[in-house]
C-alpha positions in Angstrom: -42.0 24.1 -28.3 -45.5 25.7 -28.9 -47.5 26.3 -25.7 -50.0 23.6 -27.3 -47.8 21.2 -27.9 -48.3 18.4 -26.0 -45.8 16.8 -23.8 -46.7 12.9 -24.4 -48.0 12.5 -28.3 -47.9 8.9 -28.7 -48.7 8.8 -32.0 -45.4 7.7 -33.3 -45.4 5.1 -30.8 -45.9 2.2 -33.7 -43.1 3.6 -35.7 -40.5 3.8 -33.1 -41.5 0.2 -31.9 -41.1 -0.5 -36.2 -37.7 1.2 -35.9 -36.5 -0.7 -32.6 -37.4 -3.9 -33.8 -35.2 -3.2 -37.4 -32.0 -2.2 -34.9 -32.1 -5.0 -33.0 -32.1 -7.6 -35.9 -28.6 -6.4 -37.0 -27.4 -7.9 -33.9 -29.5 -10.8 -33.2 -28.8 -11.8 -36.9 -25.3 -11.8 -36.1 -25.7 -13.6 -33.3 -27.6 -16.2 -35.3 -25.2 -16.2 -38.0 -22.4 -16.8 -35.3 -23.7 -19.1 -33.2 -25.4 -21.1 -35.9 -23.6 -24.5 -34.6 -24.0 -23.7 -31.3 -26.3 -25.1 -28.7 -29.4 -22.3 -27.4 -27.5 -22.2 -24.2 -24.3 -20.6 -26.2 -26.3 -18.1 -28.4 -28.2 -16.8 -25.2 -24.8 -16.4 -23.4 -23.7 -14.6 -26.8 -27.0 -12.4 -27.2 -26.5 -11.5 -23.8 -22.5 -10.6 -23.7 -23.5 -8.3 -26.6 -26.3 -6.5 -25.4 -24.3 -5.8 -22.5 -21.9 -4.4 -24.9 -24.4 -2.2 -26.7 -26.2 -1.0 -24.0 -22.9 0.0 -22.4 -22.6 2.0 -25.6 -25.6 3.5 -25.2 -24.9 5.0 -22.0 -21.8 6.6 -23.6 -24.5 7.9 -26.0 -26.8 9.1 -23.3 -23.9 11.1 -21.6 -22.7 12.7 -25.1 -26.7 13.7 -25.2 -26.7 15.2 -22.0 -23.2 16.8 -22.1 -24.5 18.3 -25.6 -27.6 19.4 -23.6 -29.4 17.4 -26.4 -31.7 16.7 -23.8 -34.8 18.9 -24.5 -34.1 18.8 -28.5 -37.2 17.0 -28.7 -39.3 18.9 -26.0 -42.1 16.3 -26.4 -41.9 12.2 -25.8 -41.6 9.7 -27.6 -41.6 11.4 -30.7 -40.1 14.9 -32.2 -43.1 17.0 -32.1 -45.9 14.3 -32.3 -43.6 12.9 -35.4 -41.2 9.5 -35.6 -38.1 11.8 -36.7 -36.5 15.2 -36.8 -37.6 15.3 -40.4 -40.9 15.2 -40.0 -40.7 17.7 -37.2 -38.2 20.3 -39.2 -41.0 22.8 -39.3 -41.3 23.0 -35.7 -37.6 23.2 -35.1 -36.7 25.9 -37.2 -39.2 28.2 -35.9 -37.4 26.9 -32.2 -34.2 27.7 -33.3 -35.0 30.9 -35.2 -36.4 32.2 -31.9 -34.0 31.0 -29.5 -30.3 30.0 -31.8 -28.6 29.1 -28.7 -31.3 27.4 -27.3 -32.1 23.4 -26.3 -34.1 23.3 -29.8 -32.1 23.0 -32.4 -31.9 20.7 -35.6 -28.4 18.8 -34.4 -30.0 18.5 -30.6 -32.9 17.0 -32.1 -31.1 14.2 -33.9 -28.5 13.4 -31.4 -31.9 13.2 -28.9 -33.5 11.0 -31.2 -30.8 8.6 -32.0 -30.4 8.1 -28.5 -34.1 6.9 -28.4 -33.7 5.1 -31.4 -31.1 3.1 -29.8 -32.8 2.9 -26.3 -35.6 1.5 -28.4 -33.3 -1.4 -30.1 -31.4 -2.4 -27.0 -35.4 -2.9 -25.5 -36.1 -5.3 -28.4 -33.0 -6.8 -27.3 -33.9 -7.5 -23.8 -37.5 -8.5 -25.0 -35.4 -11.4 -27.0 -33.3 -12.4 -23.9 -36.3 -13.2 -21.9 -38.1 -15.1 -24.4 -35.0 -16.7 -25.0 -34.3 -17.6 -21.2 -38.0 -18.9 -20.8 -37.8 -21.0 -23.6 -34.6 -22.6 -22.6 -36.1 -23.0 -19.1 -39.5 -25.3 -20.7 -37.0 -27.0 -23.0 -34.8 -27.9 -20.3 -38.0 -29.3 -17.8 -39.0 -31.4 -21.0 -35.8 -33.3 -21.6 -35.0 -36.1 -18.9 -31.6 -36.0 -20.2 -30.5 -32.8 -18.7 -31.7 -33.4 -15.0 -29.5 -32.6 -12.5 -28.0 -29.9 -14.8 -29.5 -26.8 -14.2 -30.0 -23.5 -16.2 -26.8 -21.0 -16.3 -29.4 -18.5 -14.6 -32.9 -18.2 -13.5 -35.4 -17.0 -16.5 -36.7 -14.2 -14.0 -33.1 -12.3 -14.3 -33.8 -11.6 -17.9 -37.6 -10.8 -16.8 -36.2 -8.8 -14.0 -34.0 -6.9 -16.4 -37.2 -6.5 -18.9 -38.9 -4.5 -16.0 -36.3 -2.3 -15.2 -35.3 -1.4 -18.8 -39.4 -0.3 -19.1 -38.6 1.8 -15.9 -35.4 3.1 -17.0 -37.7 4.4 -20.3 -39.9 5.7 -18.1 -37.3 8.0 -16.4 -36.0 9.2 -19.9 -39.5 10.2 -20.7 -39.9 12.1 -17.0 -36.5 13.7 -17.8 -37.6 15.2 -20.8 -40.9 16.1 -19.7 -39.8 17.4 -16.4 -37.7 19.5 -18.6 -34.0 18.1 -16.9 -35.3 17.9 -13.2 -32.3 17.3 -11.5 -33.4 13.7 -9.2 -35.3 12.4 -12.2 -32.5 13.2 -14.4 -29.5 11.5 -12.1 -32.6 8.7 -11.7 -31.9 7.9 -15.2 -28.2 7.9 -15.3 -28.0 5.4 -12.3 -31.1 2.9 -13.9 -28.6 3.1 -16.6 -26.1 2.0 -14.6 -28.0 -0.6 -13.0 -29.1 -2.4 -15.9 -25.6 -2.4 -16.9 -24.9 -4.5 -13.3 -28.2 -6.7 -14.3 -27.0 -7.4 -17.9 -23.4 -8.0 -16.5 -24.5 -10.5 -13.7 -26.1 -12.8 -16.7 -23.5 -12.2 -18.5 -21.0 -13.8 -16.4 -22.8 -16.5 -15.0 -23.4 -17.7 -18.6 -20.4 -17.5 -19.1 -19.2 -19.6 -16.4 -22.1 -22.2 -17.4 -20.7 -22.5 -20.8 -17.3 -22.7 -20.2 -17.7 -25.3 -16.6 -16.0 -22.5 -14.6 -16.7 -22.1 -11.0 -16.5 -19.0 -9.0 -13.3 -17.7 -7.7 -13.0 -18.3 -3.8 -12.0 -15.4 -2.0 -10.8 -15.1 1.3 -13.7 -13.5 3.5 -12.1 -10.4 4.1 -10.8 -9.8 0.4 -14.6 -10.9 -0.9 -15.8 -8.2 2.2 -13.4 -5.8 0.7 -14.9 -6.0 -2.9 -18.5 -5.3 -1.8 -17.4 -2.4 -0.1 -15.5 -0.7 -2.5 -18.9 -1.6 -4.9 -20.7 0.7 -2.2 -18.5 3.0 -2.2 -18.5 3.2 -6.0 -22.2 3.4 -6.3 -22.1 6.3 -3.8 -19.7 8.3 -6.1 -21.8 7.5 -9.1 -24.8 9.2 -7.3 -23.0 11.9 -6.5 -20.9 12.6 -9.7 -24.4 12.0 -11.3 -25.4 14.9 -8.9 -22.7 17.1 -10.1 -23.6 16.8 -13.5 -27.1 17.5 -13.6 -26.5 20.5 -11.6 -23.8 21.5 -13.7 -21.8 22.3 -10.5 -18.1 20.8 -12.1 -17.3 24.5 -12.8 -18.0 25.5 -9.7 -14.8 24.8 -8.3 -12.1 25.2 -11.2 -8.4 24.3 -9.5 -6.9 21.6 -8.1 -6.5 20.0 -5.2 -7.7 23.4 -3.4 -11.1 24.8 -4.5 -11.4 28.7 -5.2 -8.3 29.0 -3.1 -8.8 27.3 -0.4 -8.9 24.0 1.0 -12.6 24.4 2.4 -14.4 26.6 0.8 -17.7 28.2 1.5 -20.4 25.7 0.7 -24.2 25.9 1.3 -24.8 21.9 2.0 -28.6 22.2 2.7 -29.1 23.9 -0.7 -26.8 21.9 -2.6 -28.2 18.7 -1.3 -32.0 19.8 -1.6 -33.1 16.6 -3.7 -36.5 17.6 -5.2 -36.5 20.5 -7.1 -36.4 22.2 -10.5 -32.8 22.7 -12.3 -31.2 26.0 -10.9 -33.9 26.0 -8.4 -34.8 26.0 -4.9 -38.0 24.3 -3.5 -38.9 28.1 -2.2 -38.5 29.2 -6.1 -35.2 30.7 -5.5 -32.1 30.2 -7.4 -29.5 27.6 -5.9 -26.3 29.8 -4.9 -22.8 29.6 -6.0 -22.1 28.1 -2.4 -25.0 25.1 -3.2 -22.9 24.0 -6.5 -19.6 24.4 -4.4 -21.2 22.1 -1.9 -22.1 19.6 -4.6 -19.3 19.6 -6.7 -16.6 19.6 -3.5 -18.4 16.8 -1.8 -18.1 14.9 -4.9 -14.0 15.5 -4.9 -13.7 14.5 -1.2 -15.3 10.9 -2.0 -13.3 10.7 -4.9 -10.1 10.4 -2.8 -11.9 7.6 -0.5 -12.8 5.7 -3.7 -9.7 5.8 -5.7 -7.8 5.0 -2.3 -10.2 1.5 -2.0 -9.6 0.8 -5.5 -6.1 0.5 -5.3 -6.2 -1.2 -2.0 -8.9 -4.0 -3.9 -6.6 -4.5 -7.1 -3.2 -4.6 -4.9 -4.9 -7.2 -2.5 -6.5 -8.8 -5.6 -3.1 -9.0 -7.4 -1.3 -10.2 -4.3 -3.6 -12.8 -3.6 -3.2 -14.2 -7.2 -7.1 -14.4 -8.2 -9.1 -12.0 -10.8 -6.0 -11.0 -12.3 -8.1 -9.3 -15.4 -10.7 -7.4 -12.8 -7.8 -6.4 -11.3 -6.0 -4.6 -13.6 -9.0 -3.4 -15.1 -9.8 -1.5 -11.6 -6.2 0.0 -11.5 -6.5 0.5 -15.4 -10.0 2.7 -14.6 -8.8 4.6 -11.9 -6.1 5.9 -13.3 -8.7 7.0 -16.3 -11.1 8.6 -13.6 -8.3 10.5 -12.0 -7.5 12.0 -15.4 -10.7 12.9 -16.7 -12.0 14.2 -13.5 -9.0 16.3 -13.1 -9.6 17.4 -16.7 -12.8 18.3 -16.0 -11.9 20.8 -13.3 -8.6 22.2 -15.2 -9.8 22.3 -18.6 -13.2 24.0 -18.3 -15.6 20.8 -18.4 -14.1 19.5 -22.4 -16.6 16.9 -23.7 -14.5 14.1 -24.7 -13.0 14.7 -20.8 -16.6 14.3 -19.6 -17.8 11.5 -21.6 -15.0 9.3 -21.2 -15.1 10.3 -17.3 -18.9 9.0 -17.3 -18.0 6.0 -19.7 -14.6 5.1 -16.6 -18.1 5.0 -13.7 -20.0 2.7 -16.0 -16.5 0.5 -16.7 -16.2 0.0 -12.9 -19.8 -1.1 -12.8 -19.2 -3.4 -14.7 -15.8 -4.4 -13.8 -16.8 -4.6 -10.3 -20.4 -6.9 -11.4 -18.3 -8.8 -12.7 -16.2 -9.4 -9.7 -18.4 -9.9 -7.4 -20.6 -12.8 -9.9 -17.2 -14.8 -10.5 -16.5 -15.3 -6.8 -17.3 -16.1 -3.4 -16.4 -16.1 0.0 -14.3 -19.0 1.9 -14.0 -19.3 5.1 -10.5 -20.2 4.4 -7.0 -18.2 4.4 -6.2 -18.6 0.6 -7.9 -17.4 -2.6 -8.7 -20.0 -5.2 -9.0 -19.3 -9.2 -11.5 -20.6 -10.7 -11.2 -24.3 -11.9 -12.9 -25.4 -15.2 -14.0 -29.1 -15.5 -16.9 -31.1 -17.2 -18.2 -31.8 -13.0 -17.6 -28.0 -12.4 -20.6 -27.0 -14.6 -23.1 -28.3 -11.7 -21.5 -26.5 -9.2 -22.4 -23.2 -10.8 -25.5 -21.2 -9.1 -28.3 -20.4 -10.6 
């Protein structure tokens, strides 16, 4: 990028808007198409399983960007230097990539940075299409006499709430490039990825419930207490293998289970955990020491063992108490995976699939773990419950 070139050029604001709008109908054509029969309650509940879906895809995508360091192939937001597409902009990046081959401007970087915008912008429209959907189901449902006493799978402001965060979550992506990778704005992003994942996930399931008259699993106190902790402690490791990653500290320790031969190694917490600063950098403009990443990527490890110890307690408990079989084994299923891929990342030298899949296992136990704690609650008595599906049941679900 050109010292004059601009880091916000809006001018291919319209197009990308054009371009979002003609993703999105694949999938909400389909959902038409599908759900043609169906009552507006069921293609909303559809609309929304499937967005979930695609925007868990598109934090797959995200991660292969940022593993790619794809990241800055664009140097300039929303467009490709001021244009809708790398083609327009192939001028530009050539003369980038002639003068630095190996560097974050190249012609591939550019496109995989734009298709991930491209389908940022589409899973937007989507959300756009949710809320107007959900606020239109809400007036029909206060106009129709028939249907009082039954209310809404979900509140019309969890779609809204959603719409507001997915306009943050751009936000971020446009500070990330701008900010050229700063490391809190950066693991900002992955986490509001995260957390619309949870959002989407939480209407997901209650629609689902609505539709099908199921009513939440009830958990004994101390199993339900036991989920939400292990969702804490899950959210913590997410931050901090976010952390890692933006700092590109997983090489710093490179065996396993010791790090650089020893089982505590010399680490330099205060630098490592120095939140506001430039990538590489220290607030005092001096470079983050080998001991800083050690710090980072070793804390990181340590929490891993708490987490994947609570996730096995939480699906043998689960299992044993006969109730969310599926979440179940899809927590055992997932930390197995994160096991694996994180121990690849350290053995292997950081592969991509390795690291993608490893980011794509976190966002799984999101959602797996969402979706736990939406299709239960907690009893006061001895015994879990599964849920019970019935025409009366349907009332019985929250809103």
């Amino acid at each position: 990028m050109t010292d004059m070139q601009p880091l916000y050029d809006l001018a291919p604001a319209l197009e990308l808007m054009a371009l979002g709008i003609v993703i999105a109908l694949g999938p909400l054509a389909w959902v038409w198409w599908r759900g043609r029969g169906n009552t507006p309650v069921r293609r909303l509940q559809a609309l929304t399983v499937l967005t979930l879906f695609l925007t868990f895809d598109l934090v797959l995508f995200g991660a292969f960007t940022r593993l790619t360091d794809s990241g800055l192939g664009c140097p300039d937001w929303p467009g490709c230097y001021g244009n809708a597409s790398p083609v327009g902009a192939h001028a530009e990046i050539s003369a980038a990539q002639e003068a630095m081959p190996t560097g974050p401007v190249t012609h591939g970087k550019a496109w995989v940075e734009m298709i991930h915008r491209y389908l940022a912008t589409g899973v937007g429209v989507l959300i756009i299409a949710l809320t107007v959907g959900a606020w239109r189901q809400r007036r029909a449902a206060a106009q129709l006499p028939q249907l009082a006493g039954v209310a809404p799978a979900l509140s019309p402001w969890w779609p809204t709430a959603t719409l507001v965060w997915v306009c943050l979550q751009g936000a971020f992506g446009a500070l990330t490039v701008t900010m050229k990778l700063f490391p809190a704005i950066v693991t900002l992003h992955l986490i509001g990825g995260l957390v619309l994942l949870a959002l989407l996930c939480v209407q997901a399931v209650r629609q689902t419930q609505m539709t099908q008259g199921v009513v939440p699993a009830a958990l004994p106190r101390g199993l339900r207490w036991l989920l939400g902790v292990t969702a804490a402690l899950v959210a913590l490791q997410v931050v901090l293998g976010g952390w890692v990653s933006t700092n590109y500290a997983v090489l710093a320790c490179t065996t396993f289970p010791q790090c650089q031969g020893s089982w505590w190694p010399d680490m330099a917490f205060a630098e490592g955990f120095q939140v506001w600063r430039a990538l590489g950098l220290l607030q005092d403009g001096s470079h983050i020491s080998f001991a800083g990443l050690t710090a980072i990527h070793y804390v990181h490890r340590l929490a891993a063992y708490l987490v994947l110890a609570a996730l096995a307690l939480l699906a043998w408990r689960l299992r044993r108490a006969g109730v969310l079989r599926d979440p179940a084994r899809w927590l055992a299923g997932l930390a197995l995976l994160q096991f694996v891929t994180g121990l690849s990342n350290v053995v292997l030298d950081w592969p991509l699939v390795a690291a993608v899949l490893h980011t794509g296992g976190a966002a799984a136990l999101v959602v797996v773990l969402t979706w736990a704690l939406t299709a239960s609650r907690a009893t006061a008595g001895a015994t879990a419950s599964q849920p019970r599906a019935g025409a009366d049941s349907v009332k019985r679900v929250s809103a």
